[in-house]
C-alpha positions, 0 to 999 in steps of 0.5 A: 473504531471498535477492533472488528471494524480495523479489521474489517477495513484491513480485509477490504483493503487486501480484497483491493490488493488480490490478484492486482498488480499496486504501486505505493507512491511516497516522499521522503520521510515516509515509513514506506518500508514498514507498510510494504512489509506489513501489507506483504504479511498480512497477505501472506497470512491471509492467503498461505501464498508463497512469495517472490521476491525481485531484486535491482541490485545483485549487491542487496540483501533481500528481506526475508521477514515473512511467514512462509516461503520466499523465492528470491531473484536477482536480476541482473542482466539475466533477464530471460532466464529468470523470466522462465524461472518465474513463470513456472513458479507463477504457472504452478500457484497463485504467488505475492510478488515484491518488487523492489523500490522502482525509483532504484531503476533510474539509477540504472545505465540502462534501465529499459530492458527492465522497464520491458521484463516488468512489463511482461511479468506484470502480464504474466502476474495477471494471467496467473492471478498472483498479486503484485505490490511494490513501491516508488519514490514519487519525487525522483521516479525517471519518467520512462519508468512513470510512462513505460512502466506504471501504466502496467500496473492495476493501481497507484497508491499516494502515501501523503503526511499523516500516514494515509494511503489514498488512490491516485486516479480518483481518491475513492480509496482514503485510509489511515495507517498505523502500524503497532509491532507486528500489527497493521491497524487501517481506518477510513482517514475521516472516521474520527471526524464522522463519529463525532458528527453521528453522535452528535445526530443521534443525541436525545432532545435533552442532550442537545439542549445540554450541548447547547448549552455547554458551547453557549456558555464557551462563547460568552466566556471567550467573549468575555475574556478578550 
């Protein structure tokens, strides 16, 4: 793909993400960390929208690589106040918002006051049109979090081998994903495959003979050679 269409492809993808609250659902050994932080710069670039940052664990540092401004919340216990805080943020502009891994919540003694605070914020996210992206380990995600929970957000996301992004519900979103140093690089997942197909129908009648051709005599080699 020539570099416009990449991105072309990238924008059309954030244009999917806006103002929706996503999931990216991924097995072990995927470089889901790398993505998320790819996806939350190139919106943050794009939009010049501030961003906060929600965080399990009082104990971990947040990742503040970004391009602008980071608001981070610790949520611990201090449910009701951190929602007020929040909500006047989210009520002032239009906010990324990045949760951490979701998986971390079934670690949790008691995870249903958070399943409930992200319940009401994604509602709140959706209200104030900000965007919602975070992440889920889908072999050891508990299933309040799967039942309670994922059914709030606006999409899921499967991350399969090969470093593809596919929709869950019913696959119509279907990229591959690469990430050189700070760029991330989107295409259609069968966009190699289709070129090959297209130039193939758009060769000259003399081409096609030549083609022929060429795949005959690879045929009567092999033949030959067993």
């Amino acid at each position: 793909m020539a570099p416009n269409d990449q991105d072309q492809t990238l924008m059309e993808f954030l244009n999917i993400l806006d103002r929706e609250s996503s999931v990216l659902s991924y097995t072990e050994g995927s470089e889901v960390p790398d993505l998320l932080r790819s996806l939350s710069r190139e919106i943050e670039k794009r939009d010049a929208v501030p961003v906060i940052k929600i965080i399990w664990n009082e104990n971990e540092l947040p990742d503040e690589d970004g391009t602008g401004n980071v608001t981070s919340f610790h949520l611990f216990k201090n449910f009701t106040t951190t929602m007020i805080r929040i909500g006047k943020l989210l009520s002032g502009e239009k906010h990324l918002v990045v949760l951490s891994d979701l998986s971390s919540l079934e670690q949790l003694e008691n995870n249903r006051p958070y399943i409930h605070f992200l319940s009401v914020l994604l509602r709140k996210c959706e209200k104030y049109e900000s965007t919602v992206l975070t992440t889920m380990n889908d072999e050891y995600t508990c299933m309040s979090v799967r039942t309670d929970l994922i059914p709030f957000f606006n999409n899921l996301f499967m991350l399969e081998k090969g470093k593809r992004i596919k929709e869950a519900k019913d696959g119509a979103i279907d990229l591959r994903y690469t990430i050189d140093e700070d760029r991330l690089v989107l295409e259609p997942y069968m966009q190699s495959d289709m070129n090959k197909i297209k130039e193939i129908f758009s060769l000259t009648p003399e081409e096609k003979k030549e083609l022929d051709r060429i795949v005959g005599q690879s045929l009567e080699e092999y033949r030959t050679s067993m």
